[in-house]
C-alpha positions in Angstrom: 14.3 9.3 -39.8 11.6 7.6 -42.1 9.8 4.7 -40.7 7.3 2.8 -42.8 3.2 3.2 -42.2 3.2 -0.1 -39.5 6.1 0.8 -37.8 4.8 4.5 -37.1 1.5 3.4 -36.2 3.5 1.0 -33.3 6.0 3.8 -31.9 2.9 6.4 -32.2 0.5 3.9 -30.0 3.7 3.5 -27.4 4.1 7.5 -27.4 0.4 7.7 -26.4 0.9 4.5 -23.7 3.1 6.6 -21.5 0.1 9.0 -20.3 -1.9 8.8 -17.5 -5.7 8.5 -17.9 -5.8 8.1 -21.6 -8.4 5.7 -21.7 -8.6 3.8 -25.0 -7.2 4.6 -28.2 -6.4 3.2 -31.6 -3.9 4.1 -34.5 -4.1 2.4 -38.0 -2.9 3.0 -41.4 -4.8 2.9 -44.7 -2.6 3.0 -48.1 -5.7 5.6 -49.4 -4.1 8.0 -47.1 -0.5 8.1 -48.2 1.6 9.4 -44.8 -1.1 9.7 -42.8 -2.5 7.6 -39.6 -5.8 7.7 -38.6 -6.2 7.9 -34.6 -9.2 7.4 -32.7 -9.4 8.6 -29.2 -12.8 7.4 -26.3 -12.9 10.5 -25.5 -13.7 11.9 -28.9 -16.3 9.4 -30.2 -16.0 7.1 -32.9 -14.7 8.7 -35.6 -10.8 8.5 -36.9 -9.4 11.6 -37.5 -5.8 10.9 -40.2 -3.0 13.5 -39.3 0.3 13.3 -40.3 2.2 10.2 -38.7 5.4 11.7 -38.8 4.9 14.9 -37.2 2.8 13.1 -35.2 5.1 10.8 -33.8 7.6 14.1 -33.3 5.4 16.3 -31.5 4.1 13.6 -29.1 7.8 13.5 -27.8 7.8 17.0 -26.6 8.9 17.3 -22.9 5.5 18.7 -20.7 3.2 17.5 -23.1 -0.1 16.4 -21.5 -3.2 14.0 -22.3 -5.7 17.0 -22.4 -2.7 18.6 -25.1 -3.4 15.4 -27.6 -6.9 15.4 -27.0 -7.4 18.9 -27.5 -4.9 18.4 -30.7 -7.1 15.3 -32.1 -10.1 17.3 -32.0 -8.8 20.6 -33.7 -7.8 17.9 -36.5 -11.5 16.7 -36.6 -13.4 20.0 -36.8 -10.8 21.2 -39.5 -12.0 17.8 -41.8 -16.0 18.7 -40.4 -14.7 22.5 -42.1 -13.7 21.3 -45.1 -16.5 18.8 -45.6 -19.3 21.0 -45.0 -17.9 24.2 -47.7 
């Protein structure tokens, strides 16, 4: 199912609601990145990191996933863009 940029940003922020201990987190969408949403996690710092909304939203509904599995996730994402900015 396709959902539009708003709508993924809401369902992705209730996805993350349902763990324990997550702290604060955000989730926005900026028409420069076409399909991606930028999430921000405390535990990571200030920075956004975009990923793809859509597999995103999928993933996060696997059965067993934990908060330290998104985190973890989140910050893979942001040392791949720290890779690719520094080449």
């Amino acid at each position: 199912m396709t959902y539009d940029p708003e709508t993924l940003c809401t369902l992705i922020s209730m996805q993350l609601s349902r763990f324990a201990g997550s702290g604060n987190y955000w989730t926005i969408y900026d028409p420069r990145w076409p399909g991606m949403i930028a999430i921000r996690l405390e535990q990571l710092g200030e920075r956004y990191v975009p990923v793809d909304g859509a597999k995103l939203y999928s993933w996060l509904q696997t059965p067993g996933l934990t908060w330290q599995d998104v985190v973890s996730m989140v910050a893979r994402k942001s040392k791949q863009l720290n890779k690719r900015h520094t080449r």
